[in-house]
PQR file with spaces between the fields and no chain letter, atoms N, CA, C, O and H, PARSE charges and radii, in Angstrom:
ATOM       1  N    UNK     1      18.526    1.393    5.714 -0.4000 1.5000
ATOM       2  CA   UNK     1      17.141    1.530    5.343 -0.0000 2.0000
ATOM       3  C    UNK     1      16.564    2.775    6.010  0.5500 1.7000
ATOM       4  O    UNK     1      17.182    3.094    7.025 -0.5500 1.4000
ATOM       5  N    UNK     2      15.516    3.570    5.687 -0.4000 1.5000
ATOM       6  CA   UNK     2      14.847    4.646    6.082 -0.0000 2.0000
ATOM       7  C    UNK     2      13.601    4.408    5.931  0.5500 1.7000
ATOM       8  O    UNK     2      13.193    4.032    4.832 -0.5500 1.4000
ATOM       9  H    UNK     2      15.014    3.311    4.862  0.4000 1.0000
ATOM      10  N    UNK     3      12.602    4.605    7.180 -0.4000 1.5000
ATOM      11  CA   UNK     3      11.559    4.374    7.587 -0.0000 2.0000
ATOM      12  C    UNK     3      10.877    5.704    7.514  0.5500 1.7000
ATOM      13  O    UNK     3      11.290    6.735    8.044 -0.5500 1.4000
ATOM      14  H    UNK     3      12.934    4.910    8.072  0.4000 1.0000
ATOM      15  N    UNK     4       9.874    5.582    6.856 -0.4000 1.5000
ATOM      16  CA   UNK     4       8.991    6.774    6.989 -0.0000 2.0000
ATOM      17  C    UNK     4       7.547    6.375    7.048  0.5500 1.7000
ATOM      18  O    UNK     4       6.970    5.637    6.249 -0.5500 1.4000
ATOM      19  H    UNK     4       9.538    4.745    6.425  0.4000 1.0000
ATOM      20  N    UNK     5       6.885    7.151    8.439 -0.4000 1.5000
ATOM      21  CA   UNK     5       5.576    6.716    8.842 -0.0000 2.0000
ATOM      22  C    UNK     5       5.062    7.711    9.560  0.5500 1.7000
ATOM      23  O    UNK     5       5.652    8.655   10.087 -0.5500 1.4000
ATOM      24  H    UNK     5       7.353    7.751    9.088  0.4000 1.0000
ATOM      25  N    UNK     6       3.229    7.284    9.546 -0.4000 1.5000
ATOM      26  CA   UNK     6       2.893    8.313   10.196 -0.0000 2.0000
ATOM      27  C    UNK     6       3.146    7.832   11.721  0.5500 1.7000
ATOM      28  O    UNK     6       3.246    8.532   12.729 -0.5500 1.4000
ATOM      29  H    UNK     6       2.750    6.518    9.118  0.4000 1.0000
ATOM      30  N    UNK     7       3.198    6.843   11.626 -0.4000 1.5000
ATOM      31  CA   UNK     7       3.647    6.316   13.574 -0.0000 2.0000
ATOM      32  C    UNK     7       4.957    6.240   13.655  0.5500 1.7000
ATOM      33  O    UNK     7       5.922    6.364   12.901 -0.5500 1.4000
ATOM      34  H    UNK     7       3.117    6.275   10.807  0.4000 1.0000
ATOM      35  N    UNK     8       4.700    5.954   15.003 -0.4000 1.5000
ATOM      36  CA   UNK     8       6.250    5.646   15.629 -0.0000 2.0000
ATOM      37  C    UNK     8       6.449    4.038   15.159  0.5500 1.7000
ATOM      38  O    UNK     8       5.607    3.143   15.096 -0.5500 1.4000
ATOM      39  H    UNK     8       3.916    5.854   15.615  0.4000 1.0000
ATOM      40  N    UNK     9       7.769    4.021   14.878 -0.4000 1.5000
ATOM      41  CA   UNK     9       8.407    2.698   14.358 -0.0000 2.0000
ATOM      42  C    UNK     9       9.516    2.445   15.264  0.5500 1.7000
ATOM      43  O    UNK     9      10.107    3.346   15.860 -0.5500 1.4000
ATOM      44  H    UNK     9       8.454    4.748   14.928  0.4000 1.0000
ATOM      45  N    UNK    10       9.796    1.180   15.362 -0.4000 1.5000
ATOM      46  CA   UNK    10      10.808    0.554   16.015 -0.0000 2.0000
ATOM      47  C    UNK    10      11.826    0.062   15.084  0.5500 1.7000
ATOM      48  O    UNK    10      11.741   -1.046   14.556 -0.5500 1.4000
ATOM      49  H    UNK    10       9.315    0.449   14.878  0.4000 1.0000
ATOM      50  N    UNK    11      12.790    0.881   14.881 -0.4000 1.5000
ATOM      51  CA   UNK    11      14.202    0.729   13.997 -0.0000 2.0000
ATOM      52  C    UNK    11      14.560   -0.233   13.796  0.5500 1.7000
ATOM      53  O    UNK    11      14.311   -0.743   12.703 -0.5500 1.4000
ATOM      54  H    UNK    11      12.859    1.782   15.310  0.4000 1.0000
ATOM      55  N    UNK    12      15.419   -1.019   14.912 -0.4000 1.5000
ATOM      56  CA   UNK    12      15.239   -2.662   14.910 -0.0000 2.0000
ATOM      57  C    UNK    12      14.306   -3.605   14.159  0.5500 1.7000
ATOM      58  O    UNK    12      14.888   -4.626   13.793 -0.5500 1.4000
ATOM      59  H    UNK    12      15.621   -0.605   15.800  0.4000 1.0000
ATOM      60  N    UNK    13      12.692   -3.524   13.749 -0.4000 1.5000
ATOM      61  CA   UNK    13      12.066   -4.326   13.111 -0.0000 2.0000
ATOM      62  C    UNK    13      12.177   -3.788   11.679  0.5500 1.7000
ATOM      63  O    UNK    13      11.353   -3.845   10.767 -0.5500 1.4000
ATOM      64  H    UNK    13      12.220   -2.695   14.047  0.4000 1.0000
ATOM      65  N    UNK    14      13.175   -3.350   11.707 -0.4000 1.5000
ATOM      66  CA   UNK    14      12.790   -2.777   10.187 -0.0000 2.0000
ATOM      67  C    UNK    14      12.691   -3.931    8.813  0.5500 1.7000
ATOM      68  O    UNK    14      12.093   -3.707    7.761 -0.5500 1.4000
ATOM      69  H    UNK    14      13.845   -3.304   12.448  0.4000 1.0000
ATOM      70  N    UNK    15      13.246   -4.859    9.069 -0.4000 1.5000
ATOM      71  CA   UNK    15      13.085   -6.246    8.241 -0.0000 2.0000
ATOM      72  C    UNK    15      12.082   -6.653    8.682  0.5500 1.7000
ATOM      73  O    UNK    15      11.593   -7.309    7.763 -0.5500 1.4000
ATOM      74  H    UNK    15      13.732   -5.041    9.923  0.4000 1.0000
ATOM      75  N    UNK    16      11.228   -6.706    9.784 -0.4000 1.5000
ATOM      76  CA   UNK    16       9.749   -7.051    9.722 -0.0000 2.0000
ATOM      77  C    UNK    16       8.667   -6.221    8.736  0.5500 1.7000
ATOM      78  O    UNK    16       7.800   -6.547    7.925 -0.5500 1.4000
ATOM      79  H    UNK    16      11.625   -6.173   10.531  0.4000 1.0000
ATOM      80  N    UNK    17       9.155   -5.097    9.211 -0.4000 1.5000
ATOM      81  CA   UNK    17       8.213   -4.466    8.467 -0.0000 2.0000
ATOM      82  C    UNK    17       8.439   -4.539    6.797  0.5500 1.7000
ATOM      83  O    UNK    17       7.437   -4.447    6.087 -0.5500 1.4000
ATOM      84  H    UNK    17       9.860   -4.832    9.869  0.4000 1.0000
ATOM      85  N    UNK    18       9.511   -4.673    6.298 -0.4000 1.5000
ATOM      86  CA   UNK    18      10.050   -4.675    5.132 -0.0000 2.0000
ATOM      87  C    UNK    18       9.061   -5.614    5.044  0.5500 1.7000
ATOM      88  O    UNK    18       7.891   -5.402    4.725 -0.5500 1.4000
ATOM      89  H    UNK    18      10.325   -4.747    6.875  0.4000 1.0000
ATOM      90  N    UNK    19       9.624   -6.780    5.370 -0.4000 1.5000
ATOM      91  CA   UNK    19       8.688   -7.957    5.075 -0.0000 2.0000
ATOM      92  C    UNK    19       6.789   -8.066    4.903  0.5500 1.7000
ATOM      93  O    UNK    19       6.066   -8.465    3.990 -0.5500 1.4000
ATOM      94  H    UNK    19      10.575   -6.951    5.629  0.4000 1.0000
ATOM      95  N    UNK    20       6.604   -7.680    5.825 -0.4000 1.5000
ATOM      96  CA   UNK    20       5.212   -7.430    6.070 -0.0000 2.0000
ATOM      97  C    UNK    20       5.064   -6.434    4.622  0.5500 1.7000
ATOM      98  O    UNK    20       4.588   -7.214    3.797 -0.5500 1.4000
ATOM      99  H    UNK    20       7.192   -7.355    6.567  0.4000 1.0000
ATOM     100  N    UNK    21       5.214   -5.353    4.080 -0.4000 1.5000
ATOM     101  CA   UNK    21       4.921   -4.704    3.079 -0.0000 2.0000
ATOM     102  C    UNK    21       5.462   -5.901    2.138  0.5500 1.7000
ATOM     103  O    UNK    21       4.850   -6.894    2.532 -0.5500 1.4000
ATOM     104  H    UNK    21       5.600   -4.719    4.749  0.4000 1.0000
ATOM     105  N    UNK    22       5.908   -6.097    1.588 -0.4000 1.5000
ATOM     106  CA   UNK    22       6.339   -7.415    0.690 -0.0000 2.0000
ATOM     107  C    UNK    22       5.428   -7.559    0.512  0.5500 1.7000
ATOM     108  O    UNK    22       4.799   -6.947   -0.351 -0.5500 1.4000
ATOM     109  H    UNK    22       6.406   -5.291    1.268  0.4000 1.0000
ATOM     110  N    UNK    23       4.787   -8.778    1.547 -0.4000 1.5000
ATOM     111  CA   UNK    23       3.607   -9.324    1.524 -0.0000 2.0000
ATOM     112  C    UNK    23       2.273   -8.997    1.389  0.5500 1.7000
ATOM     113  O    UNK    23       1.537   -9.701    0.698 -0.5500 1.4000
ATOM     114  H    UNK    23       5.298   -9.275    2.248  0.4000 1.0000
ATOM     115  N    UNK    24       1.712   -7.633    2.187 -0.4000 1.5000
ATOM     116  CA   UNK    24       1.135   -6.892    1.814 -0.0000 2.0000
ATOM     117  C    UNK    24       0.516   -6.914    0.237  0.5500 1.7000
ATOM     118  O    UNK    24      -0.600   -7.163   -0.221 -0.5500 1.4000
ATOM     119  H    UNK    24       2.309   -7.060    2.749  0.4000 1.0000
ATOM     120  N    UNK    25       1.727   -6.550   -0.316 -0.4000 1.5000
ATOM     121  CA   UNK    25       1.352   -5.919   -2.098 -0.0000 2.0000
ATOM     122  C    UNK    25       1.210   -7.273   -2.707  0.5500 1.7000
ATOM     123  O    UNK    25       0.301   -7.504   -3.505 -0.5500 1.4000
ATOM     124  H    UNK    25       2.633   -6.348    0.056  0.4000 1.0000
ATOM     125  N    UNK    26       2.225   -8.318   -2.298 -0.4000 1.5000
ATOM     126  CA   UNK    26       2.055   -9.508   -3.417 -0.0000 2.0000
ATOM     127  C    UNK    26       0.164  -10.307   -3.121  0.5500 1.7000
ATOM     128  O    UNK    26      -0.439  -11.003   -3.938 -0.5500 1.4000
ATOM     129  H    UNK    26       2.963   -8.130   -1.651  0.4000 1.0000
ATOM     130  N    UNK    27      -0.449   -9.784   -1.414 -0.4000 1.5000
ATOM     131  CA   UNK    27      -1.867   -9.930   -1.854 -0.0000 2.0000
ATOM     132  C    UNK    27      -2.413   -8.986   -2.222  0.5500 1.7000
ATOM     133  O    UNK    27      -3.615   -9.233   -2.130 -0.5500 1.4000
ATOM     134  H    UNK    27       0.040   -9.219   -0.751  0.4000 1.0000
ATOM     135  N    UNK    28      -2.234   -7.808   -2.677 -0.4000 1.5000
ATOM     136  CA   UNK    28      -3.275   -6.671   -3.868 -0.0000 2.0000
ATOM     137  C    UNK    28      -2.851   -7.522   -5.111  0.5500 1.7000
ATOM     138  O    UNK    28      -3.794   -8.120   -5.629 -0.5500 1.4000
ATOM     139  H    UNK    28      -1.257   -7.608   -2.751  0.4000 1.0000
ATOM     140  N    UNK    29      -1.868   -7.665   -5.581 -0.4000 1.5000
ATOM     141  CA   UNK    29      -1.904   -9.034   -7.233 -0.0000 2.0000
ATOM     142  C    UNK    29      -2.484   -9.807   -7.138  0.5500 1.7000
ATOM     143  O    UNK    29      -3.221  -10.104   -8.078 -0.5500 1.4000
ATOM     144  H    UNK    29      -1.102   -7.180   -5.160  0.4000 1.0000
ATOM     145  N    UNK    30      -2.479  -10.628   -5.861 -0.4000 1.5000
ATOM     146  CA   UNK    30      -3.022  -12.019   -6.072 -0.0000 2.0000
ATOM     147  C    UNK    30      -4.899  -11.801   -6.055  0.5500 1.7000
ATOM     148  O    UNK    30      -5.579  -12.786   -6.340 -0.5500 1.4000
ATOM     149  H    UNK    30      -1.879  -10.387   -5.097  0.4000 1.0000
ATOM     150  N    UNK    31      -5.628  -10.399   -5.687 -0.4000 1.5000
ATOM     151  CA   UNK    31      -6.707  -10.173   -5.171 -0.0000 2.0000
ATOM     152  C    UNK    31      -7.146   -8.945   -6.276  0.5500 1.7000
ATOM     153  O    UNK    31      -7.910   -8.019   -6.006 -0.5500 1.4000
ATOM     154  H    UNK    31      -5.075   -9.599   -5.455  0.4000 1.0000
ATOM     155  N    UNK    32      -6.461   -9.174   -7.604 -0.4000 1.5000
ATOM     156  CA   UNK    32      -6.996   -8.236   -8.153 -0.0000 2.0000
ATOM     157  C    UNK    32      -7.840   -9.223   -9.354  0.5500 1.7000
ATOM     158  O    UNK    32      -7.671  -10.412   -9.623 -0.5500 1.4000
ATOM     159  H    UNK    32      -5.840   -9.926   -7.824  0.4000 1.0000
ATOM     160  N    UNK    33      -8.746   -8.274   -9.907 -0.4000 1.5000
ATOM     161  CA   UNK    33      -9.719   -8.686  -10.295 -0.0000 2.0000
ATOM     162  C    UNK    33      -9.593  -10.047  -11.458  0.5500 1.7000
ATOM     163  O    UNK    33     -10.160  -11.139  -11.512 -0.5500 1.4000
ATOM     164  H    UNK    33      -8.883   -7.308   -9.688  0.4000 1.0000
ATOM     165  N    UNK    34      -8.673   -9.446  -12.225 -0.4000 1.5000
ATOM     166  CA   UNK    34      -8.370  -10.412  -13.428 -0.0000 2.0000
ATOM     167  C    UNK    34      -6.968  -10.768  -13.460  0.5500 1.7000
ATOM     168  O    UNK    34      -6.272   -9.756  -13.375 -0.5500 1.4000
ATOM     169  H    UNK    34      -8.213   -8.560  -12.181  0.4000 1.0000
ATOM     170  N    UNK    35      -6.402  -11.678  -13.537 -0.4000 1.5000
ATOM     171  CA   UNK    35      -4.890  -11.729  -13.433 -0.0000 2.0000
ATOM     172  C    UNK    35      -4.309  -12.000  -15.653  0.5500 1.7000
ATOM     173  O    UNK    35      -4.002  -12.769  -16.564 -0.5500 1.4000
ATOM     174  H    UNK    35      -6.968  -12.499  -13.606  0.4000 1.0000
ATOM     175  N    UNK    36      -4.587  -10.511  -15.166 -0.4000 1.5000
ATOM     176  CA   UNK    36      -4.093   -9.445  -16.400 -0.0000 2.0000
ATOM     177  C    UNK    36      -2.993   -8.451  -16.397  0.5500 1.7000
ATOM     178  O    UNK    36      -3.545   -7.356  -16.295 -0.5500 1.4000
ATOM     179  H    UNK    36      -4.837   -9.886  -14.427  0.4000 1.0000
ATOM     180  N    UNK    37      -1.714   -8.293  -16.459 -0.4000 1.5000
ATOM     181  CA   UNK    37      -0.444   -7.877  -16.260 -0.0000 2.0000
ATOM     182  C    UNK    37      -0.778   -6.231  -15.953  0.5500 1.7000
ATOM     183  O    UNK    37      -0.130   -5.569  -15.142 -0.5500 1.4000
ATOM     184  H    UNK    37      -1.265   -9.183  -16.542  0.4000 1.0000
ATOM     185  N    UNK    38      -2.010   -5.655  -16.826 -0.4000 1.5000
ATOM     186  CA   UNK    38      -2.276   -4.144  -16.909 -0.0000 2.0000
ATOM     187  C    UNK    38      -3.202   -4.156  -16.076  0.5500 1.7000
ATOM     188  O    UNK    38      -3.172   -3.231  -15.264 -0.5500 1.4000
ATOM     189  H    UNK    38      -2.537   -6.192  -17.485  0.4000 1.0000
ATOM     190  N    UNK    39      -4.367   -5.189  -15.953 -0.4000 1.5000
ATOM     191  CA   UNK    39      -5.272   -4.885  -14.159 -0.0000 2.0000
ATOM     192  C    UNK    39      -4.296   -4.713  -13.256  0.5500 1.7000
ATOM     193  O    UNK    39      -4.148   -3.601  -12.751 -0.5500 1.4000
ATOM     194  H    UNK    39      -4.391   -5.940  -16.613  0.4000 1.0000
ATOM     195  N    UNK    40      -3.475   -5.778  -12.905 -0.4000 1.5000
ATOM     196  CA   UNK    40      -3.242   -6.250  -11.648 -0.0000 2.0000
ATOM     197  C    UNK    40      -1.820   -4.717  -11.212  0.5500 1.7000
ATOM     198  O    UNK    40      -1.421   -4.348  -10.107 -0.5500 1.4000
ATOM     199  H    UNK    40      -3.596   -6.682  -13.315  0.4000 1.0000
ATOM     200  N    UNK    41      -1.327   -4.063  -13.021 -0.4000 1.5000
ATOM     201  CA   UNK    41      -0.786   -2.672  -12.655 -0.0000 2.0000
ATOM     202  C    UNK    41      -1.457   -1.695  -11.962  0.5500 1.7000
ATOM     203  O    UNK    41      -1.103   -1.053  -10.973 -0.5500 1.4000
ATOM     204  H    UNK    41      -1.651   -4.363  -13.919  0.4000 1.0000
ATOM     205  N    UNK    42      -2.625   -1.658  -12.704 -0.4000 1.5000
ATOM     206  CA   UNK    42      -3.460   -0.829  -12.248 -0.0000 2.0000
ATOM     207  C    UNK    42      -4.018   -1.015  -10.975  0.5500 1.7000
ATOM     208  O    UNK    42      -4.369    0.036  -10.439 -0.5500 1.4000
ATOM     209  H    UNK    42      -2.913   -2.180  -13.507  0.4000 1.0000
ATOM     210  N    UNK    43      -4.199   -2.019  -10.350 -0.4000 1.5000
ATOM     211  CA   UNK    43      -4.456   -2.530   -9.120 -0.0000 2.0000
ATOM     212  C    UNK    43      -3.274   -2.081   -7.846  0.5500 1.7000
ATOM     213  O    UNK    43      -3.479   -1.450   -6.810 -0.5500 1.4000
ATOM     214  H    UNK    43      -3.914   -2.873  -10.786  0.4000 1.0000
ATOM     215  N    UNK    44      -2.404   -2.484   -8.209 -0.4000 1.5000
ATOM     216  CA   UNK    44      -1.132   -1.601   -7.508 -0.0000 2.0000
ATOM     217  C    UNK    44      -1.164   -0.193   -7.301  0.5500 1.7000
ATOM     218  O    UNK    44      -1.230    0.448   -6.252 -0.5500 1.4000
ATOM     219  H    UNK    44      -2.237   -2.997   -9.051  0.4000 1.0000
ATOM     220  N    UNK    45      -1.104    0.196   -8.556 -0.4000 1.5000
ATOM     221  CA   UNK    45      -1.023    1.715   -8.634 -0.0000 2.0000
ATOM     222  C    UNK    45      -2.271    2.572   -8.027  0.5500 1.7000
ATOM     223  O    UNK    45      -2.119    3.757   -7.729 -0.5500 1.4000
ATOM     224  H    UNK    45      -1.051   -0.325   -9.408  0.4000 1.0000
ATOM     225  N    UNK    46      -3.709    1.789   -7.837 -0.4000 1.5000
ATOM     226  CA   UNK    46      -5.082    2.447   -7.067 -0.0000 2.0000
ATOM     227  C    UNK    46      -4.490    1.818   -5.584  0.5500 1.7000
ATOM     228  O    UNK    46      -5.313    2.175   -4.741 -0.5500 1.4000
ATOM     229  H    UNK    46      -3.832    0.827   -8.079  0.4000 1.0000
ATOM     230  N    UNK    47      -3.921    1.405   -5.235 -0.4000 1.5000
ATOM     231  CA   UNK    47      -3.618    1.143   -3.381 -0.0000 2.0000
ATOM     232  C    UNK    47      -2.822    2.126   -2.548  0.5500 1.7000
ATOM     233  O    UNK    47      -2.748    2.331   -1.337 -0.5500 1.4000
ATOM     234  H    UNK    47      -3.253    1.115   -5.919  0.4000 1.0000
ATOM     235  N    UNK    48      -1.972    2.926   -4.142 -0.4000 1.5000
ATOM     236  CA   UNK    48      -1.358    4.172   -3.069 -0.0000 2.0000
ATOM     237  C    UNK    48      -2.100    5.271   -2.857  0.5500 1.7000
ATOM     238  O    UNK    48      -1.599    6.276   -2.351 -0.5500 1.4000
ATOM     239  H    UNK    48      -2.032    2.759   -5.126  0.4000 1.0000
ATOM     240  N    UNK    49      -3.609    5.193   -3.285 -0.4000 1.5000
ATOM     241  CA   UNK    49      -4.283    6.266   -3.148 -0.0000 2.0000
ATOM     242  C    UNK    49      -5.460    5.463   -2.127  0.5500 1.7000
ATOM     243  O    UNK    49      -6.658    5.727   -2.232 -0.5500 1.4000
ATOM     244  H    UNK    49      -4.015    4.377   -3.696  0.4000 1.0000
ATOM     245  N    UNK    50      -5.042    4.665   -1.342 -0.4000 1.5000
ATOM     246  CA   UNK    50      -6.474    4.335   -0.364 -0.0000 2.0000
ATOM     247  C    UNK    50      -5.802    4.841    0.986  0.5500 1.7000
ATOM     248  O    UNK    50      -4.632    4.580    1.266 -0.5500 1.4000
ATOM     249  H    UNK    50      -4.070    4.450   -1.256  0.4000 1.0000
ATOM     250  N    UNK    51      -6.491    5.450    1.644 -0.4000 1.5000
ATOM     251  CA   UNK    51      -6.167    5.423    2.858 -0.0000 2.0000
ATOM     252  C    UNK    51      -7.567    5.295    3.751  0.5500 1.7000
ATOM     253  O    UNK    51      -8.781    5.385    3.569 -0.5500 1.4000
ATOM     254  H    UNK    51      -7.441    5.662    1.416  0.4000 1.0000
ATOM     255  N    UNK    52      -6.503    4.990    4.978 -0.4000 1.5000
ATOM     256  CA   UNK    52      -7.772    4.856    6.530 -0.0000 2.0000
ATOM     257  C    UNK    52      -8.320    6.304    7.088  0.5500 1.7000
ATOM     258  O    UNK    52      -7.572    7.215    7.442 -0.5500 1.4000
ATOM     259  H    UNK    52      -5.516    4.916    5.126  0.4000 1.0000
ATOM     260  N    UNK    53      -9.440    6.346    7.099 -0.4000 1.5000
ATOM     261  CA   UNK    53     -10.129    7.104    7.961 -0.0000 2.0000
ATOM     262  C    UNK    53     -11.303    6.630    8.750  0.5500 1.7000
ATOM     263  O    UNK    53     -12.453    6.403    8.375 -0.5500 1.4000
ATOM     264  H    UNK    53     -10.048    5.606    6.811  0.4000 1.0000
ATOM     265  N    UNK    54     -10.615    6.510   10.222 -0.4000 1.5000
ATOM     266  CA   UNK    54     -11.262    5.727   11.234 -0.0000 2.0000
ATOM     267  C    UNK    54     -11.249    4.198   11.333  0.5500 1.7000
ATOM     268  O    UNK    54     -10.240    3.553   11.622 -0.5500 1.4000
ATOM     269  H    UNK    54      -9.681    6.694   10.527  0.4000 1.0000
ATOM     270  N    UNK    55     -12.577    3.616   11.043 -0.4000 1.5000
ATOM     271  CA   UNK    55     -12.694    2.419   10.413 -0.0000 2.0000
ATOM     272  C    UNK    55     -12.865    2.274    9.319  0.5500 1.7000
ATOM     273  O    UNK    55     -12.815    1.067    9.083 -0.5500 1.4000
ATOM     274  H    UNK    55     -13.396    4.140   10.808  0.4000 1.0000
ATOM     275  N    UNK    56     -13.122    3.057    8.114 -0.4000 1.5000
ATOM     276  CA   UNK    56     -13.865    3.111    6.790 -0.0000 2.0000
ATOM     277  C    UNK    56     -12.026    3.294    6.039  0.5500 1.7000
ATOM     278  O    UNK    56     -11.157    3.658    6.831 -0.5500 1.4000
ATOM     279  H    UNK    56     -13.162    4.037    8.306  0.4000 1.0000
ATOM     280  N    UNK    57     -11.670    3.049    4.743 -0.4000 1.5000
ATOM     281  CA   UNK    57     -11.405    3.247    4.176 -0.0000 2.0000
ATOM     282  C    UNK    57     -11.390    3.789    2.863  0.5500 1.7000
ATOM     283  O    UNK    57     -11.509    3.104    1.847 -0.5500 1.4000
ATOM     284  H    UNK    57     -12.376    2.753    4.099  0.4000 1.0000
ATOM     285  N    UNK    58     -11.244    5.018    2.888 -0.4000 1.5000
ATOM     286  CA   UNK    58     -11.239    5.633    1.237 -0.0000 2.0000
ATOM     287  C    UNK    58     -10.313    5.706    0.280  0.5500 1.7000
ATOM     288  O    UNK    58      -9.213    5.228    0.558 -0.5500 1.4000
ATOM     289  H    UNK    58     -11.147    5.574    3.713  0.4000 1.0000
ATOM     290  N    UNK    59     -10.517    6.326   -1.105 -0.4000 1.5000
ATOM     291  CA   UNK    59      -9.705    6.681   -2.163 -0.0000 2.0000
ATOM     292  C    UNK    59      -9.331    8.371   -2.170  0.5500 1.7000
ATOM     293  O    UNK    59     -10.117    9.271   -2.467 -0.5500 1.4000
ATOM     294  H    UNK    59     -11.411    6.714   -1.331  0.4000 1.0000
ATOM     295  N    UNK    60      -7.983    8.510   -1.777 -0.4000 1.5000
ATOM     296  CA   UNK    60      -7.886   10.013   -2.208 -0.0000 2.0000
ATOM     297  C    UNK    60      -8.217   10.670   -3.751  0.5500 1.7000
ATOM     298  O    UNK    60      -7.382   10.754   -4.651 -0.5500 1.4000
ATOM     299  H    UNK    60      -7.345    7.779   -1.536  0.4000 1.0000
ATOM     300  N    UNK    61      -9.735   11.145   -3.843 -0.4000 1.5000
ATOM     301  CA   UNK    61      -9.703   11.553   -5.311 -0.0000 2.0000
ATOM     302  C    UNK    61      -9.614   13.062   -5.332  0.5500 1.7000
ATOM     303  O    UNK    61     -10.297   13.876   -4.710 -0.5500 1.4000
ATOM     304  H    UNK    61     -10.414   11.077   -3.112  0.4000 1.0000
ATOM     305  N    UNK    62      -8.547   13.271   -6.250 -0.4000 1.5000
ATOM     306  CA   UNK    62      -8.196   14.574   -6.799 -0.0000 2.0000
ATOM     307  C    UNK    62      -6.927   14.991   -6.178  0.5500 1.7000
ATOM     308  O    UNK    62      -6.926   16.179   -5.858 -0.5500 1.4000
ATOM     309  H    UNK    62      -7.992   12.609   -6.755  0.4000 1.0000
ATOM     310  N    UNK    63      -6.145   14.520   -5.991 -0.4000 1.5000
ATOM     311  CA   UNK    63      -5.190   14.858   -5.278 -0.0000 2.0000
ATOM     312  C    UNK    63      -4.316   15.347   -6.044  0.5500 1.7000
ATOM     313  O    UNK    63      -4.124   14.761   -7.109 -0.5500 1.4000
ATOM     314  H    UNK    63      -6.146   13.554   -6.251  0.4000 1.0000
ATOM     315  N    UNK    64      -3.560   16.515   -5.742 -0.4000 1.5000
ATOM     316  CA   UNK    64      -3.068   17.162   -6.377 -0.0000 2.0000
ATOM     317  C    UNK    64      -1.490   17.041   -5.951  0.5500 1.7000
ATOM     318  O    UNK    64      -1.579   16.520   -4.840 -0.5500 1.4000
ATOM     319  H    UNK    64      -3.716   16.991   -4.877  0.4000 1.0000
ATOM     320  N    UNK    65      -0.212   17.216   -6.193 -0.4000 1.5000
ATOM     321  CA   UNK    65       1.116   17.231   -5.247 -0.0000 2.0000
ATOM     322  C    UNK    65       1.920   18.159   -5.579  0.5500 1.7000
ATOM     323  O    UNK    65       3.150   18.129   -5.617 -0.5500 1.4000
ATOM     324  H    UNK    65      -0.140   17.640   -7.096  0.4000 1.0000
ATOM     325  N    UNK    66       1.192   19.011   -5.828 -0.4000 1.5000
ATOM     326  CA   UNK    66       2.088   20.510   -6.860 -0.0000 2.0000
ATOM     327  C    UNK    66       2.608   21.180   -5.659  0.5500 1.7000
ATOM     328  O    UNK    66       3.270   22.213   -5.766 -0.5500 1.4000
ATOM     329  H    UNK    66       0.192   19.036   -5.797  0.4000 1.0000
């Protein structure tokens, strides 16, 4: 397995953490608005664009990856 983060990770938990992301995503489905096969896609697919800043969390809009 290969870990990529902005922190330091502990190699050894790497099945925790596996796990923990698992779980993670299966509550963005269970917490999306309508349990509609194309929301709850779309619901997935808007979580790789949230990130933390500070305490607040935003949406990266406009992001470009060229």
């Amino acid at each position: 397995m290969i870990i990529a983060s902005t922190q330091l990770r502990d190699a050894a938990r790497v099945d925790e953490y596996r796990q923990a992301e698992i779980c993670r995503r299966v509550s963005i489905v269970r917490h999306a608005p309508m349990k509609d096969a194309f929301v709850e896609s779309l619901t997935t697919a808007a979580d790789q664009f949230i990130v933390a800043r500070g305490k607040q969390k935003t949406v990266i809009a406009g992001l470009s990856l060229v």
